[in-house]
N, CA, C and O atoms as a GROMACS GRO file, in nm:
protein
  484
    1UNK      N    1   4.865   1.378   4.436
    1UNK     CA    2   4.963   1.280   4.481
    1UNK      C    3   5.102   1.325   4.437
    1UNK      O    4   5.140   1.340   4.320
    2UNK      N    5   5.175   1.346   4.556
    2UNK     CA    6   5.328   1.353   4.488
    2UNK      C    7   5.383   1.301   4.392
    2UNK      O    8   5.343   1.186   4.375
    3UNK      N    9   5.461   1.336   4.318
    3UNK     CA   10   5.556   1.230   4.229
    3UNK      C   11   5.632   1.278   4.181
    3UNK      O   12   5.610   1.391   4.138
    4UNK      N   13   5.760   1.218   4.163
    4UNK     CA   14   5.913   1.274   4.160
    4UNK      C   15   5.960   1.272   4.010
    4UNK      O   16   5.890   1.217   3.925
    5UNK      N   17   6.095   1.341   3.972
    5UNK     CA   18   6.084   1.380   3.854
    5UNK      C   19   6.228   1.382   3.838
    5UNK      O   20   6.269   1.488   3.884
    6UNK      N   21   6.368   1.277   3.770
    6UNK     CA   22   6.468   1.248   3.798
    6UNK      C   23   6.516   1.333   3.656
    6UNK      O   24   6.436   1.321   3.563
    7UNK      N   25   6.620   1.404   3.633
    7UNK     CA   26   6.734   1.455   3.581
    7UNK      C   27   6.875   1.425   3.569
    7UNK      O   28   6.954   1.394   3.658
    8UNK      N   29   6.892   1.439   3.453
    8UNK     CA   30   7.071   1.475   3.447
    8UNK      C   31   7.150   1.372   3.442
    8UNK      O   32   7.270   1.380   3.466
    9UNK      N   33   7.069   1.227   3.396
    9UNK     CA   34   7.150   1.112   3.347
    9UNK      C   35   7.240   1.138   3.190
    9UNK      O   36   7.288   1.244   3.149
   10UNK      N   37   7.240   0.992   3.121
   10UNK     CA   38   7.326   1.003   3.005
   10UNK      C   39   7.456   0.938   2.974
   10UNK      O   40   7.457   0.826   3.025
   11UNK      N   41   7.557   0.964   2.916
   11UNK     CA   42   7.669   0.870   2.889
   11UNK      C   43   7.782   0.984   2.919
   11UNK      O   44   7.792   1.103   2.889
   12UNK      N   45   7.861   0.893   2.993
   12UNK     CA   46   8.033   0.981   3.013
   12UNK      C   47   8.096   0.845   3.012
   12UNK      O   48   8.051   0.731   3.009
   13UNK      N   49   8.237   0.907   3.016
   13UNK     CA   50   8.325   0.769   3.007
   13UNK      C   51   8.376   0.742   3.119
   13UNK      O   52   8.303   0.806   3.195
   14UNK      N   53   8.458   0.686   3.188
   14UNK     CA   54   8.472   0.579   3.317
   14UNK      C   55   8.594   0.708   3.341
   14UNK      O   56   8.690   0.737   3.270
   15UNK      N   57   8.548   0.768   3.466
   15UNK     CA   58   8.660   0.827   3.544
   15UNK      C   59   8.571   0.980   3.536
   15UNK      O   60   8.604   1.080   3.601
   16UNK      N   61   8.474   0.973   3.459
   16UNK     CA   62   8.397   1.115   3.446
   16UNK      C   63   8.296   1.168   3.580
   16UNK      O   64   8.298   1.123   3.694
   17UNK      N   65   8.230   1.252   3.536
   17UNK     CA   66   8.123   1.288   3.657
   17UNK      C   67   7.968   1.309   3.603
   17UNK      O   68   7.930   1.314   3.486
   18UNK      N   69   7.925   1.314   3.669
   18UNK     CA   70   7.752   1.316   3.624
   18UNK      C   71   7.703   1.397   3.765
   18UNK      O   72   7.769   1.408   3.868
   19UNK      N   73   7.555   1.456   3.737
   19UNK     CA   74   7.528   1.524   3.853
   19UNK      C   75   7.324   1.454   3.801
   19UNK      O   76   7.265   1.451   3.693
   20UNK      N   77   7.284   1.416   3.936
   20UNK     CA   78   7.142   1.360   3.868
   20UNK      C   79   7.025   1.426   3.950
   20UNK      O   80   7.032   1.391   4.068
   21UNK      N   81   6.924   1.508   3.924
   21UNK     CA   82   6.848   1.622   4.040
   21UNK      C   83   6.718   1.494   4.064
   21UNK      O   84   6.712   1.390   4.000
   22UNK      N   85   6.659   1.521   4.132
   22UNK     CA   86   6.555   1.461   4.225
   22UNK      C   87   6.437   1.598   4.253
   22UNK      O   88   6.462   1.695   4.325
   23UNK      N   89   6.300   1.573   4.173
   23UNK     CA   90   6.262   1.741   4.211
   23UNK      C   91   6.112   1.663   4.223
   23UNK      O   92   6.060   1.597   4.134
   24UNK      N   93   6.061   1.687   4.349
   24UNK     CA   94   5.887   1.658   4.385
   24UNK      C   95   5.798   1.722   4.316
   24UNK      O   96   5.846   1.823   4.265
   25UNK      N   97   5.666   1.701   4.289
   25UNK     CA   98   5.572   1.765   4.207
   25UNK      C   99   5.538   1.924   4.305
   25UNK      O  100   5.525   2.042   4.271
   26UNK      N  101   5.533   1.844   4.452
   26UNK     CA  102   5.475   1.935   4.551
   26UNK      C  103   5.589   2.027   4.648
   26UNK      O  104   5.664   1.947   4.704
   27UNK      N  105   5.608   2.107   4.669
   27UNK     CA  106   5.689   2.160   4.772
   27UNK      C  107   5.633   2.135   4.948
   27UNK      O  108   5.564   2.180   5.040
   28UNK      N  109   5.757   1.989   4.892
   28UNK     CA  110   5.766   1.913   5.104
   28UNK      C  111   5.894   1.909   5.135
   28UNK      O  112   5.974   1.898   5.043
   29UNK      N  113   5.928   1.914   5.236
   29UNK     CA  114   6.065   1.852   5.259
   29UNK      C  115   6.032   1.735   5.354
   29UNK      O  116   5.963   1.734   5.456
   30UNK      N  117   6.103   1.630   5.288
   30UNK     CA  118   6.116   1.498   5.282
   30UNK      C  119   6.195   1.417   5.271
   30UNK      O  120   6.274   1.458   5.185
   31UNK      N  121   6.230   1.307   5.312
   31UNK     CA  122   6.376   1.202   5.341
   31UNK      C  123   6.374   1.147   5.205
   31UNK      O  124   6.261   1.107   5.175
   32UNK      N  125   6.472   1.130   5.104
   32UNK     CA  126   6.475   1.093   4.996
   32UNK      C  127   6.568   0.978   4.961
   32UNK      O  128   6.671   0.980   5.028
   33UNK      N  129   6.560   0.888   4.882
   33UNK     CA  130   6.667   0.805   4.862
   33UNK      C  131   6.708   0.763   4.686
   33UNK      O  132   6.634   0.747   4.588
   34UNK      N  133   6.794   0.758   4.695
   34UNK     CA  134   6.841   0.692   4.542
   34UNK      C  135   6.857   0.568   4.508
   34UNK      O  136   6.962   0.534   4.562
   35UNK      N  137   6.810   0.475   4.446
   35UNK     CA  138   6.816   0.368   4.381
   35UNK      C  139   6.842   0.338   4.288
   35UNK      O  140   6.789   0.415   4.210
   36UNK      N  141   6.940   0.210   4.198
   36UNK     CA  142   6.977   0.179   4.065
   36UNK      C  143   6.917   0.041   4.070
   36UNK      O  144   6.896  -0.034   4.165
   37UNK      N  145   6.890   0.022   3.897
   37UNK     CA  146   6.873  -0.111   3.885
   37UNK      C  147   6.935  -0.131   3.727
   37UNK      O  148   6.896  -0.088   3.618
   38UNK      N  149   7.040  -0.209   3.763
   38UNK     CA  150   7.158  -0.230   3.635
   38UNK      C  151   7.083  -0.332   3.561
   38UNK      O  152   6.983  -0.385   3.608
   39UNK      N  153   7.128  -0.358   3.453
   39UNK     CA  154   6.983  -0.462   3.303
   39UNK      C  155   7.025  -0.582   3.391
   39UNK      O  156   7.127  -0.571   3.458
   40UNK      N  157   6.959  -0.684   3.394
   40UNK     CA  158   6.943  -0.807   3.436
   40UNK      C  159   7.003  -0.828   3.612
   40UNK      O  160   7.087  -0.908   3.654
   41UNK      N  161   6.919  -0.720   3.689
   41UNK     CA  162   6.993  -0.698   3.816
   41UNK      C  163   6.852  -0.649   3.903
   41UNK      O  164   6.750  -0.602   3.855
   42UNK      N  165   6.878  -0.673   4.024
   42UNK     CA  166   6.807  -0.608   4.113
   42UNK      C  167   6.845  -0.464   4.130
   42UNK      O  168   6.948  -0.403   4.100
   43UNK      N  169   6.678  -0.410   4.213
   43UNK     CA  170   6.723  -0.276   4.224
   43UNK      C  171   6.808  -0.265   4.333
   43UNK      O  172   6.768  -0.352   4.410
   44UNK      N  173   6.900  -0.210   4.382
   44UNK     CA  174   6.968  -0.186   4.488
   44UNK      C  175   6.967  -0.028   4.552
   44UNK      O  176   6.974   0.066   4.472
   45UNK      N  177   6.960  -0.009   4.652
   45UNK     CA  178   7.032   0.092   4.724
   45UNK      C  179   7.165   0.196   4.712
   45UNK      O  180   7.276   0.142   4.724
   46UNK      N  181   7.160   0.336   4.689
   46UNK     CA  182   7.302   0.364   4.628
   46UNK      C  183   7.263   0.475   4.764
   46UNK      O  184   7.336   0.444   4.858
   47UNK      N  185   7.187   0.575   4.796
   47UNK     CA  186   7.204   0.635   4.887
   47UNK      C  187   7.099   0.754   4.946
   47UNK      O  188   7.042   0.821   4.860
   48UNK      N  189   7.076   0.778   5.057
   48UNK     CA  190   6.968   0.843   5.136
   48UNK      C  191   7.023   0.980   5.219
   48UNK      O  192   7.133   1.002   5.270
   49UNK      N  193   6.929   1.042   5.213
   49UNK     CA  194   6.915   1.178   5.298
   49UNK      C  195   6.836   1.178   5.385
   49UNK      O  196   6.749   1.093   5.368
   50UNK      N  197   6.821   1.254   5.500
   50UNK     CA  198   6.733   1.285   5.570
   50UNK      C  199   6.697   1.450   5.544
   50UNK      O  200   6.776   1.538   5.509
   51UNK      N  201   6.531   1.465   5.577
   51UNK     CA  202   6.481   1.545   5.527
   51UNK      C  203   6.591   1.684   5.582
   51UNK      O  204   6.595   1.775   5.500
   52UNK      N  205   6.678   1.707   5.709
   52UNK     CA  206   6.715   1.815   5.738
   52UNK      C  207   6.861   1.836   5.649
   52UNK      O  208   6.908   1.946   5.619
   53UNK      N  209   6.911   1.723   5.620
   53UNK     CA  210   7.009   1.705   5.520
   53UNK      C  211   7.098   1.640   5.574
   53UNK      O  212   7.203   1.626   5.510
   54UNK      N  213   7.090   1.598   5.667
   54UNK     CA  214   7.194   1.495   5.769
   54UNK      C  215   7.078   1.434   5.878
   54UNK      O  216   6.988   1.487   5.943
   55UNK      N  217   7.130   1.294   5.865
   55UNK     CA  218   7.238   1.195   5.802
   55UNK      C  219   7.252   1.189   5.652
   55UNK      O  220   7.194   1.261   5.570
   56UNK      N  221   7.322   1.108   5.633
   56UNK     CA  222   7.305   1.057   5.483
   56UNK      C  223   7.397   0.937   5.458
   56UNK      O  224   7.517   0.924   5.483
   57UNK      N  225   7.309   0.855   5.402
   57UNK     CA  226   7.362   0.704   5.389
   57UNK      C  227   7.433   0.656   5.250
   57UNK      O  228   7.397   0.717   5.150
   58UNK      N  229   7.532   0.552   5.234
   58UNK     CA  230   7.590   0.482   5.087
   58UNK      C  231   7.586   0.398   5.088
   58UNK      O  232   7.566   0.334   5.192
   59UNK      N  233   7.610   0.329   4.931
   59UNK     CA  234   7.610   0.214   4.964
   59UNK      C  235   7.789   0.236   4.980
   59UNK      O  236   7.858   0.338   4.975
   60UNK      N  237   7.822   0.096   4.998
   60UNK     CA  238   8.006   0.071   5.024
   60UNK      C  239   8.047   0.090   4.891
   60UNK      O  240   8.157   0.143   4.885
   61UNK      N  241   8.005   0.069   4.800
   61UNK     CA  242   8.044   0.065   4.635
   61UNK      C  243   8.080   0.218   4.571
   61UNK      O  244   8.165   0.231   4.483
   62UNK      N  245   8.015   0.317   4.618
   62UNK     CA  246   8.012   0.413   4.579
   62UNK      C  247   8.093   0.579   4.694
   62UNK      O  248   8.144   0.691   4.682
   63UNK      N  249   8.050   0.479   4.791
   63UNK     CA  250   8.128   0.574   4.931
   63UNK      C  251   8.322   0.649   4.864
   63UNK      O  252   8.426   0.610   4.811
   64UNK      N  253   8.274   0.739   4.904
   64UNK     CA  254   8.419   0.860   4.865
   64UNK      C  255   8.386   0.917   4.673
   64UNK      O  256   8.456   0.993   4.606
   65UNK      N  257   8.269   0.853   4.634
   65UNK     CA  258   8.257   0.885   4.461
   65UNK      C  259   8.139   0.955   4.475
   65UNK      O  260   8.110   1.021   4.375
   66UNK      N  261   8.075   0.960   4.552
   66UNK     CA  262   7.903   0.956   4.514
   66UNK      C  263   7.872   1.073   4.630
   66UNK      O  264   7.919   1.049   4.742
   67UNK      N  265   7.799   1.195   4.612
   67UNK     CA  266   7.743   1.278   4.752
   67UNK      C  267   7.610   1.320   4.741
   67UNK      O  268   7.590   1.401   4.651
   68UNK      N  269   7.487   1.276   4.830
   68UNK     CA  270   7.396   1.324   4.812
   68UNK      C  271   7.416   1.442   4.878
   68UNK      O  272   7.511   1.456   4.954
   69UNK      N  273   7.311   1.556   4.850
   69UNK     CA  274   7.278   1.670   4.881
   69UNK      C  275   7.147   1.711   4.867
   69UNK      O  276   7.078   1.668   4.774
   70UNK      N  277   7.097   1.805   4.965
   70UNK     CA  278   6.979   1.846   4.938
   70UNK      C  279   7.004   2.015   4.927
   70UNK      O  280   7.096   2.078   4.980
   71UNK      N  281   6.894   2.070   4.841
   71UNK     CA  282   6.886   2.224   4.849
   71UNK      C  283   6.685   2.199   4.892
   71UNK      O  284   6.613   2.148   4.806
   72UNK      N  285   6.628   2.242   5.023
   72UNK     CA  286   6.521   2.258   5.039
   72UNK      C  287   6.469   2.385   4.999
   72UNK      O  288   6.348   2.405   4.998
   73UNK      N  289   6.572   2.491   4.960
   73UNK     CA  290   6.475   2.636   4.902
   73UNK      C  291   6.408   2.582   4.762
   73UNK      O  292   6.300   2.611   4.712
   74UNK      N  293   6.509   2.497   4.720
   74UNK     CA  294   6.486   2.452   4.550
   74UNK      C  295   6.388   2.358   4.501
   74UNK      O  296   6.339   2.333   4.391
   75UNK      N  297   6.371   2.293   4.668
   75UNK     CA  298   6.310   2.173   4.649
   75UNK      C  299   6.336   2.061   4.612
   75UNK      O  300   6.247   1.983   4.578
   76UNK      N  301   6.495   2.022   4.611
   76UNK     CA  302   6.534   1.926   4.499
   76UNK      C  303   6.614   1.839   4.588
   76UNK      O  304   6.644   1.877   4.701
   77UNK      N  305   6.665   1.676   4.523
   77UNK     CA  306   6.770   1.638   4.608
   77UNK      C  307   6.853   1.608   4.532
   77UNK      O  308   6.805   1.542   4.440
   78UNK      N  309   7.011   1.631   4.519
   78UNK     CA  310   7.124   1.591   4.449
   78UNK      C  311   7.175   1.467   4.441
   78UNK      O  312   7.197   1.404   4.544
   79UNK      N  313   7.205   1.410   4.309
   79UNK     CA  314   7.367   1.271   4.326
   79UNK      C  315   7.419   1.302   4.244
   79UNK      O  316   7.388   1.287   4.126
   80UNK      N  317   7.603   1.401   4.334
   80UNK     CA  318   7.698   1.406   4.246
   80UNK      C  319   7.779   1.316   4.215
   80UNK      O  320   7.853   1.311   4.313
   81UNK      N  321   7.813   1.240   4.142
   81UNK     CA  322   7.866   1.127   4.110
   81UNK      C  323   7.965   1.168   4.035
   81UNK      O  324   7.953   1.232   3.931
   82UNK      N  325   8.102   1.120   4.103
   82UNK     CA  326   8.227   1.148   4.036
   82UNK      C  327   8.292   1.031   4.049
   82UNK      O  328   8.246   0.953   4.132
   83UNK      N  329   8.424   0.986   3.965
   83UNK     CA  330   8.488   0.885   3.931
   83UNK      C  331   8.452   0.757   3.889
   83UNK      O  332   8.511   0.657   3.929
   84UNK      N  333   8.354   0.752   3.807
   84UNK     CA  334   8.206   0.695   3.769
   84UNK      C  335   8.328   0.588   3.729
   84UNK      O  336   8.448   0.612   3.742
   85UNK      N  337   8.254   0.434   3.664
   85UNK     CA  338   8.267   0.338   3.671
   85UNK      C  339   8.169   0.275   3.568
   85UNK      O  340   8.052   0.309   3.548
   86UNK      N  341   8.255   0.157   3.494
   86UNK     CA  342   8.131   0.085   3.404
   86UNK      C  343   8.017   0.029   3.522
   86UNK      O  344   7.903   0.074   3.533
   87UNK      N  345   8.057  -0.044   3.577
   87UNK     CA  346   7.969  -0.081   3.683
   87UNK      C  347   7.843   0.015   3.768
   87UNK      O  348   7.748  -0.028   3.834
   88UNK      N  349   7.870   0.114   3.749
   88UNK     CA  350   7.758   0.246   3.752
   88UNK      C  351   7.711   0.230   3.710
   88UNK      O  352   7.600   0.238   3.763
   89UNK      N  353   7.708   0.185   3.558
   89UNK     CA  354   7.602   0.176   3.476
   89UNK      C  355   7.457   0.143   3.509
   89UNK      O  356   7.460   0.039   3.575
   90UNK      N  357   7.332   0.185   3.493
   90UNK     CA  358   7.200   0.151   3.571
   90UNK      C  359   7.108   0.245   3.528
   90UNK      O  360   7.138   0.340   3.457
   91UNK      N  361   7.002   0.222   3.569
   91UNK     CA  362   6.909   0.297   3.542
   91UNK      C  363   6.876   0.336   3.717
   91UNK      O  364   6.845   0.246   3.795
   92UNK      N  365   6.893   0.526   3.776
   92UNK     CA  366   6.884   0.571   3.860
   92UNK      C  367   6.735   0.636   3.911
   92UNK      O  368   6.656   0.700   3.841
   93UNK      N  369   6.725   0.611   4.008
   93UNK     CA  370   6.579   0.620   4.047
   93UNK      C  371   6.558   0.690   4.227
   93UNK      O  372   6.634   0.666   4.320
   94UNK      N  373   6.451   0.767   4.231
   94UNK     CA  374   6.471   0.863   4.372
   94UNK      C  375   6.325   0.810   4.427
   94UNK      O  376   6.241   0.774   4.344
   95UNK      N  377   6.294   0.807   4.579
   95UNK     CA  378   6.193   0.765   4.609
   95UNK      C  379   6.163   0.829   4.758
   95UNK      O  380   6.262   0.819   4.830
   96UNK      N  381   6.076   0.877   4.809
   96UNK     CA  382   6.000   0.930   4.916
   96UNK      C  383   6.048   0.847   5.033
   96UNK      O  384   6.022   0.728   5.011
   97UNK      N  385   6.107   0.866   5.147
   97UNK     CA  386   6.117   0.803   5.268
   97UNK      C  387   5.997   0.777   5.330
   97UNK      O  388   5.928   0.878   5.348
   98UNK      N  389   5.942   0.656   5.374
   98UNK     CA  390   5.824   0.607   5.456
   98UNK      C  391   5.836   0.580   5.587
   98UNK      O  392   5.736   0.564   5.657
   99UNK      N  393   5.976   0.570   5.641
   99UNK     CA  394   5.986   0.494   5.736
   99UNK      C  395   6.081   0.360   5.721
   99UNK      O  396   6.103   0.308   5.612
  100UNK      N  397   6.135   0.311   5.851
  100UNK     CA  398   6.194   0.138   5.876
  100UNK      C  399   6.302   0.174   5.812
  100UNK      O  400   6.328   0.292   5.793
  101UNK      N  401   6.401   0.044   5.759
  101UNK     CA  402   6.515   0.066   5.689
  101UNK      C  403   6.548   0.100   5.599
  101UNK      O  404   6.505   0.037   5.503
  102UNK      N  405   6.652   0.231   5.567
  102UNK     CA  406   6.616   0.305   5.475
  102UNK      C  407   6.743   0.215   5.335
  102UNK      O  408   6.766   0.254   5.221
  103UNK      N  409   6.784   0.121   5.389
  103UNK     CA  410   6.864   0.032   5.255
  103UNK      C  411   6.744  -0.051   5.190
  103UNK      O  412   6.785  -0.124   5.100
  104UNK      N  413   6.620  -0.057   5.209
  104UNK     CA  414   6.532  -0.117   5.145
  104UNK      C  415   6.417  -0.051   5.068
  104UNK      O  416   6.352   0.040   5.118
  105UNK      N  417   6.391  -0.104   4.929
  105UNK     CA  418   6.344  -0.002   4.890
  105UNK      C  419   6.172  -0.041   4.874
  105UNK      O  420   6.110   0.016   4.784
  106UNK      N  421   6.099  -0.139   4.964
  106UNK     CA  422   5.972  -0.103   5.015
  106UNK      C  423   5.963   0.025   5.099
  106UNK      O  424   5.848   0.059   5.128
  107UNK      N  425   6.055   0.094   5.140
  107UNK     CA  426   5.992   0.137   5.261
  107UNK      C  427   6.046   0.304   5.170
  107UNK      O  428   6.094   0.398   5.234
  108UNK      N  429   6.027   0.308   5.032
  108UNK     CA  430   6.012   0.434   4.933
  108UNK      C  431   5.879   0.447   4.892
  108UNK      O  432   5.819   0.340   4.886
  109UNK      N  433   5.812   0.553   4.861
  109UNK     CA  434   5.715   0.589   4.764
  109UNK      C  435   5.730   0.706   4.668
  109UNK      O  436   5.830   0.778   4.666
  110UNK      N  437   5.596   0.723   4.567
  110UNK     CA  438   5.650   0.802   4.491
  110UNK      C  439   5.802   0.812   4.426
  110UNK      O  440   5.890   0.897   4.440
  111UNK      N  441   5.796   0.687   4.348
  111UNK     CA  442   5.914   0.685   4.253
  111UNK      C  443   5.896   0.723   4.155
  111UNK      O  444   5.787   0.692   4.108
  112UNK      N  445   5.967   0.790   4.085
  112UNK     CA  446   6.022   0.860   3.938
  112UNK      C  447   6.008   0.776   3.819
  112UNK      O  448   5.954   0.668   3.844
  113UNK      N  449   6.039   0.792   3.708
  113UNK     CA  450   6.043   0.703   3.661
  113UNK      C  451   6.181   0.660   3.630
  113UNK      O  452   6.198   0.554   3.570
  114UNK      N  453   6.288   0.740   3.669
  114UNK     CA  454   6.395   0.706   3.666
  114UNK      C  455   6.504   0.746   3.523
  114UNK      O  456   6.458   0.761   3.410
  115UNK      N  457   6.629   0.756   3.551
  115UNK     CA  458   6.686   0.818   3.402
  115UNK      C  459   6.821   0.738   3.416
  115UNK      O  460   6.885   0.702   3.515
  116UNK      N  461   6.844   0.723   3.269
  116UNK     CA  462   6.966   0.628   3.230
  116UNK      C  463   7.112   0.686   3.312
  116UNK      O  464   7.119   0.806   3.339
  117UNK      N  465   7.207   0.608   3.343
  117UNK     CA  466   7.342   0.648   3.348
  117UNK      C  467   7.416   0.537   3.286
  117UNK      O  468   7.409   0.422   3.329
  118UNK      N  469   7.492   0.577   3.176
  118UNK     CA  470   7.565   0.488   3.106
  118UNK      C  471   7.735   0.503   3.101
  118UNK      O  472   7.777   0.580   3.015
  119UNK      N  473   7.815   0.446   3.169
  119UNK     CA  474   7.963   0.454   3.174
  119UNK      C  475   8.026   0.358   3.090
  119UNK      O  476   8.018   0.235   3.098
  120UNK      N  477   8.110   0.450   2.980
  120UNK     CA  478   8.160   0.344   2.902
  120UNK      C  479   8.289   0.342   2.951
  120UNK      O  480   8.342   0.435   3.010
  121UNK      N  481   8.346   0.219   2.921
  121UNK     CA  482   8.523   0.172   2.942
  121UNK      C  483   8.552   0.279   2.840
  121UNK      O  484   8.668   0.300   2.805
   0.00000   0.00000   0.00000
């Protein structure tokens, strides 16, 4: 069974950058998406790829800060995250495309277990 394997969280301060990898157990190429869930918050939607590497979706919060990317030789999927924000703050999470709307995150599998991002003021 697949299962994903998240990188490259941690603490920077508000205006910094972070880069967070997304890497499958198995070599597929596959539609991937990113998810946060901030402490006492739902998980939300931050942003999606398609398996060829376009399209790729944001949320509005993060649009012009945030770029997914994929490298399929590597196997991996990228979130470069620049001009970070306390409000970033969350715990980041990557999940398998299934199908239907990709701002919802039933329609992920094979989630990670996810890795901290912490932005201080």
């Amino acid at each position: 069974q697949v299962q994903l394997v998240e990188s490259g969280g941690g603490l920077v301060q508000a205006g910094g950058s972070l880069r967070l990898s997304c890497t499958p157990s198995e070599r597929a190429v596959r539609s991937v998406g990113w998810f946060r869930q901030a402490p006492g918050k739902e998980r939300e939607f931050v942003a999606h790829i398609h398996w060829s590497g376009s399209p790729a979706y944001y949320v509005n919060s993060v649009k012009g800060r945030f770029a997914i990317s994929r490298d399929n030789a590597e196997n991996s999927v990228s979130l470069q995250m620049n001009s970070l924000k306390p409000e970033d703050t969350a715990v980041y999470s990557c999940g398998i495309y299934s199908g239907g709307n990709v701002y919802d995150d039933i329609n992920y599998w094979a989630w990670g277990k996810g890795n901290l991002v912490t932005v201080s003021s």
